[in-house]
Structure formats: C-alpha cells, structure tokens
C-alpha positions as CSV (number, residue, x, y, z in Angstrom):
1,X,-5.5,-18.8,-8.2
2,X,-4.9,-15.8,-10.3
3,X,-0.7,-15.1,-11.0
4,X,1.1,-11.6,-12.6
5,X,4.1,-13.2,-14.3
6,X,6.6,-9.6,-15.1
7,X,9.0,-10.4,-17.8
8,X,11.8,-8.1,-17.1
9,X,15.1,-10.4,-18.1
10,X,16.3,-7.6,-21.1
11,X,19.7,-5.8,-21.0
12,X,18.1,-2.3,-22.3
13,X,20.4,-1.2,-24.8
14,X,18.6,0.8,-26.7
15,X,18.4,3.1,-23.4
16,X,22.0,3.6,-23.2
17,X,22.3,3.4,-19.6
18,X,25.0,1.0,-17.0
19,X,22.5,-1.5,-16.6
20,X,19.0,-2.8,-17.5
21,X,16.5,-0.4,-17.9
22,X,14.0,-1.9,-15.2
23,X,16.5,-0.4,-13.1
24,X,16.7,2.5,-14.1
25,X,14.8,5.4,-11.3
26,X,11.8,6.3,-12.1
27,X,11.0,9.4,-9.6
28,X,14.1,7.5,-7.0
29,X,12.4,3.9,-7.1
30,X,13.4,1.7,-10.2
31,X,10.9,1.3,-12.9
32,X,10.2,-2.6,-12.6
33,X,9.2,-2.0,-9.0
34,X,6.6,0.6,-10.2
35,X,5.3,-2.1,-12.2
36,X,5.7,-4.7,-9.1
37,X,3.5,-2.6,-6.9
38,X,0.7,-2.0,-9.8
39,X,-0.2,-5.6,-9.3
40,X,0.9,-5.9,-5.6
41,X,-2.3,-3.5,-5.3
42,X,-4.5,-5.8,-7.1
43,X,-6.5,-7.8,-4.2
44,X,-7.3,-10.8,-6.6
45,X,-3.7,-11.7,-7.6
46,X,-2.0,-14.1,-5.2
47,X,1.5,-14.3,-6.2
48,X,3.9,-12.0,-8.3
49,X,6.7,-13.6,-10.3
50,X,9.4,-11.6,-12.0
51,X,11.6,-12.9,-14.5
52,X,15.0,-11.4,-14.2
53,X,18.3,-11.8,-16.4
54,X,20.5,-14.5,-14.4
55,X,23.2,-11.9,-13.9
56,X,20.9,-9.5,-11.9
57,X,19.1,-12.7,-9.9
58,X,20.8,-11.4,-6.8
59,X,20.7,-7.9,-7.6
60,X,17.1,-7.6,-7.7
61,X,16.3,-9.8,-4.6
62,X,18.8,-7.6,-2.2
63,X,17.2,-4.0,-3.8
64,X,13.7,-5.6,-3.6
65,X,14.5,-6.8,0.5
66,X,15.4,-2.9,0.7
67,X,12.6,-1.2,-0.6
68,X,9.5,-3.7,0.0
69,X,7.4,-4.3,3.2
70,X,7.8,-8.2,4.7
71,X,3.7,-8.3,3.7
72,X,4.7,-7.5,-0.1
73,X,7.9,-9.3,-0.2
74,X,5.8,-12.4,0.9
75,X,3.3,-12.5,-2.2
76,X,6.8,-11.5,-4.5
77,X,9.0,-14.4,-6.1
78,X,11.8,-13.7,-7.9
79,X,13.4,-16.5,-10.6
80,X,16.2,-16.4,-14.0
81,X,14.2,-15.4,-17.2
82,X,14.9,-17.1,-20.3
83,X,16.5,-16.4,-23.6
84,X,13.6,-14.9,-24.8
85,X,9.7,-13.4,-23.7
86,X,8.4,-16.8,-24.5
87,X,11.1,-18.5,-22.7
88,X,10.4,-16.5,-19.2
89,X,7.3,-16.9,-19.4
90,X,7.7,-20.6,-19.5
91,X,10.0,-20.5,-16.7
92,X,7.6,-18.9,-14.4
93,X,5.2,-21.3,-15.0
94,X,7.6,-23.9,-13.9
95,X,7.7,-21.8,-11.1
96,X,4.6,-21.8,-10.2
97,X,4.3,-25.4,-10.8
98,X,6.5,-26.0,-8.5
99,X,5.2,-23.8,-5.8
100,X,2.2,-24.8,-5.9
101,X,1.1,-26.7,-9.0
102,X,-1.5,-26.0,-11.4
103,X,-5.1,-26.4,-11.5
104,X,-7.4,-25.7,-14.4
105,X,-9.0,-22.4,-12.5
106,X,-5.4,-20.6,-12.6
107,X,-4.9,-18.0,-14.4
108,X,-1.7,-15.9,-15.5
109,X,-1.3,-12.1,-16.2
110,X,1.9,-11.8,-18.1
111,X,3.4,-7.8,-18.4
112,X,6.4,-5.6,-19.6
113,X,8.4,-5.0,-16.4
114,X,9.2,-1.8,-18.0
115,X,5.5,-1.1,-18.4
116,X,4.5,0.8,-15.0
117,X,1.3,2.3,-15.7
118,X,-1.3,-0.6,-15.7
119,X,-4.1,0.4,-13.7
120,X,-6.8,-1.4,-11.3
121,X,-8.9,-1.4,-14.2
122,X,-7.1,-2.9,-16.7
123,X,-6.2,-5.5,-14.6
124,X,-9.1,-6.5,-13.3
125,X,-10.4,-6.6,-16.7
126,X,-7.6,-8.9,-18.0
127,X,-8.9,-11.5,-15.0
128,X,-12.1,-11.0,-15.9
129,X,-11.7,-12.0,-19.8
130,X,-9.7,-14.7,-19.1
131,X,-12.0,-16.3,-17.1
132,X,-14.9,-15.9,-19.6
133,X,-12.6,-16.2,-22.5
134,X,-9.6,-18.0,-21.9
135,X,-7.1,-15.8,-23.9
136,X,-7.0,-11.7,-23.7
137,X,-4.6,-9.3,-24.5
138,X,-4.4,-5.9,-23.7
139,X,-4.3,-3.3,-26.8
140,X,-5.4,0.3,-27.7
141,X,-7.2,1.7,-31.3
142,X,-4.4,2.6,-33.9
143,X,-4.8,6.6,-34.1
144,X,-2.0,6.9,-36.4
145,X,-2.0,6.2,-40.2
146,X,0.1,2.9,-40.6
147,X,1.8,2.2,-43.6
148,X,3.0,-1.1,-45.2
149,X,6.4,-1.3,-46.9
150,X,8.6,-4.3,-48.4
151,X,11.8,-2.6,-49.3
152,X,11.6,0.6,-46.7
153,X,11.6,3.1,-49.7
154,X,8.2,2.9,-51.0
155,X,4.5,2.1,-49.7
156,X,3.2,-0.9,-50.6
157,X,-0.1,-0.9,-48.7
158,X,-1.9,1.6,-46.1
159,X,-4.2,-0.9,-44.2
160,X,-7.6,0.3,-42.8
161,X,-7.0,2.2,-39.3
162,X,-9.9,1.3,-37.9
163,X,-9.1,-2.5,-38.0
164,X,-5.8,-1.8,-36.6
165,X,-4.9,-2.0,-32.7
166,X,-1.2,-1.3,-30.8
167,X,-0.9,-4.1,-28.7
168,X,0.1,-3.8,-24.6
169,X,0.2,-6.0,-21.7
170,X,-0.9,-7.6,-20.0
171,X,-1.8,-10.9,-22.1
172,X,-3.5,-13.1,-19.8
173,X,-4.8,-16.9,-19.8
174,X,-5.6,-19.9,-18.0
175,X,-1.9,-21.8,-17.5
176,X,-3.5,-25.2,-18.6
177,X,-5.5,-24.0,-21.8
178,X,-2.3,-22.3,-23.1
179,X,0.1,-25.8,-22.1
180,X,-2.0,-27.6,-24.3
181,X,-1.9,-25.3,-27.1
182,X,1.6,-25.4,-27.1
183,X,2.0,-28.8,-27.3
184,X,-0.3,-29.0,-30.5
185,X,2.3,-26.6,-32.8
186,X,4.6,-28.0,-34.9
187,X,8.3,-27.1,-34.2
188,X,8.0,-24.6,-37.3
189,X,5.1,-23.0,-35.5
190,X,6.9,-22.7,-32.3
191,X,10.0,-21.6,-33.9
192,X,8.3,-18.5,-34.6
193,X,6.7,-17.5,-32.0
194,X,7.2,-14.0,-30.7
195,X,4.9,-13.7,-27.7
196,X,2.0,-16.4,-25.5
197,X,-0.9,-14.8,-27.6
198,X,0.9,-16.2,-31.2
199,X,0.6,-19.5,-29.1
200,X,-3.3,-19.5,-29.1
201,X,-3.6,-17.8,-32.3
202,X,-1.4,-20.6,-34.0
203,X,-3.8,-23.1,-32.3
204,X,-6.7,-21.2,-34.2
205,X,-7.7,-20.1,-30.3
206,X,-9.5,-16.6,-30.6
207,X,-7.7,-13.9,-28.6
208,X,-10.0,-11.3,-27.1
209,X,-9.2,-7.5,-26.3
210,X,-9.3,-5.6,-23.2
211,X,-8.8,-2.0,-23.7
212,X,-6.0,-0.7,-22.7
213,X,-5.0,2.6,-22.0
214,X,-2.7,5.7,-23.7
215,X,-0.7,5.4,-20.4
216,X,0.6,2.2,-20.3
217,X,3.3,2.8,-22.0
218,X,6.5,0.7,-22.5
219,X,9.8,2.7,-21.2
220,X,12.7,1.8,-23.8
221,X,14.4,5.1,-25.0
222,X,15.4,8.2,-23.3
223,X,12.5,9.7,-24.3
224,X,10.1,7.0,-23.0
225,X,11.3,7.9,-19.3
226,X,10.5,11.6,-19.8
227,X,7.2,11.0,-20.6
228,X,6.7,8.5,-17.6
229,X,8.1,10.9,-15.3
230,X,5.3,13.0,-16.5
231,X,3.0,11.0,-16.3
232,X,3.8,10.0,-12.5
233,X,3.5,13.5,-12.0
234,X,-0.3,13.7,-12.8
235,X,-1.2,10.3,-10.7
C-alpha cells in the first residue's frame, strides 16, 4: 500500500504568530490541511498520517472533524510527532505498523506539512521512483549562485551550479528497505542524521531525484505566506 506521512509537529517561531504555523489560514482553511487535501486527491495513496506536536493532538483532530468530509476523515489518521523530523517519521511508521503492518510492497511519501503546493504530478512521480528505485527525493536545479563560507565573512568556495539541487518533499521509499538501513548505522551515523534520505545515503543507498516544482514551496516566514496566497490565487 502506498502511505503520505505529513510531518507537521514544529512550533513555527520563526513566523511569529499564537500558534504553529500549519495553522496558520491560508485563504480561511489552515495551511497543513492544504497540504492534507493535496494527497487526499491522490487516488493511489491509501492512508494519510500527520504528525502533530503532542500539545495540538486534540486540536487538530476536533478542527479536522470540522472541516473534512466522513469519506476524507476516513483515509486521515492523526498521531504525536517526535522530537525531531526523523523522530515523526519513525512514529508514523509505528503507526502504520500497527494499523496494518508492513509488507515489503509499501511504500511511504514523507512531506512538509507547511508545504501546500505538491501537485498530482509530483506525487505520482515520487510513487513511481520508489517503486523502481527504492529511495527518491523531491528537489529543483539551483538557479542561484551558492557560495561556500567557514567563518561567514569571507568566501571560501563557489561550487559548480549546475551540480547543485534545493531539495523539497516529498522523500519517498519502501518502509522495509529504509528499516533495514537504519539498523546498519552506527550510533555516530544516526546521531547525525537530519532527514530519511541521510539514512539511505549513510547506507551508501543511491537517492534518486524527482523534479520538483518552483511552487512547492515551504511557508516559514511572513513572507512565505504572501507568496502562497499568491500562488493559490493562480490555481
């Protein structure tokens, strides 16, 4: 079976607002259920699981009962994130273990829940390359110049643009493949871990690309949820 596990269990500081910024309106509906309904809309994903902080567990389960139909609300599954990305992750796929188990055909889509804007495409893409490949990630060409600096005063290095990507979600994978890579790091490789693809990468797993798109954007700042609102404007 083919899973979307949302990772939405930050506090959103840098947005300055009264509470997370998944909750925050985007256009009078919050932005994490945006993202819900992106893969809600996918025909190939069976189940939806959101990682939420602890403390808004409740919160989001009552505004979700308010705002989704009983046909959406079936396929949705709400559970406590972690302490960190890695961490939620981990918890939905205890979740889904649980549910249901897990086979070796199953497959999870991991995303921002403060990334509304992944398309049909690009998801359908991400299930695709998993399946073929195991591992995918979603990223766009680096159009920018980036440069390299160890003490923040100085450039040390301007790396070759065209080897450079921005990296998105989804990251996607078959559950089992990505267990067992785990459980071959060393506690020094866990330990610094920031995300599932450093998991395959550490076990010397290749990670392939799926384009991704100028739209998917993650909302973090102010400034972020301007450009979003424009963006829902045009779709």
């Amino acid at each position: 079976m083919i899973y979307a596990g949302i990772v939405a269990g930050g506090t959103g500081s840098r947005m300055g607002a009264d509470r997370p910024k998944q909750f925050i309106e985007l256009k009078g509906c919050p932005i994490l259920f945006h993202t819900l309904r992106r893969f809600l809309e996918s025909p190939e994903i069976g189940t939806v699981y959101t990682a939420v902080h602890p403390e808004w567990l409740g919160y989001t389960e009552e505004l979700a009962g308010k705002t989704f139909q009983a046909d959406e609300l079936d396929r949705l599954r709400f559970i406590e994130g972690g302490a960190d990305r890695n961490a939620s992750v981990f918890n939905i796929i205890s979740a889904i273990e649980r549910d249901r188990g897990i086979s070796p055909e199953d497959i999870l889509l991991t995303h921002d829940g403060v990334r509304p804007f992944a398309d049909g495409e690009i998801i359908a893409e991400n299930i695709a390359c998993a399946r073929e490949h195991t591992v995918c990630t979603t990223a766009v060409p680096a159009t920018d110049t980036i440069l390299m600096s160890g003490d923040g005063q100085s450039v040390t290095d301007t790396p070759d643009r065209s080897k450079l990507y921005h990296a998105q979600t989804p990251q996607s994978f078959v559950i089992t493949e990505m267990l067992s890579a785990y459980s071959k790091l060393s506690d020094e490789q866990k330990s610094r871990l920031t995300d599932v693809c450093g998991i395959f990468t550490a076990a010397g797993i290749p990670v392939h690309i799926v384009r991704g798109s100028v739209s998917n954007i993650k909302i973090t700042t102010p400034f972020d949820l301007t450009i979003a609102e424009a963006i829902l404007d045009t779709q």
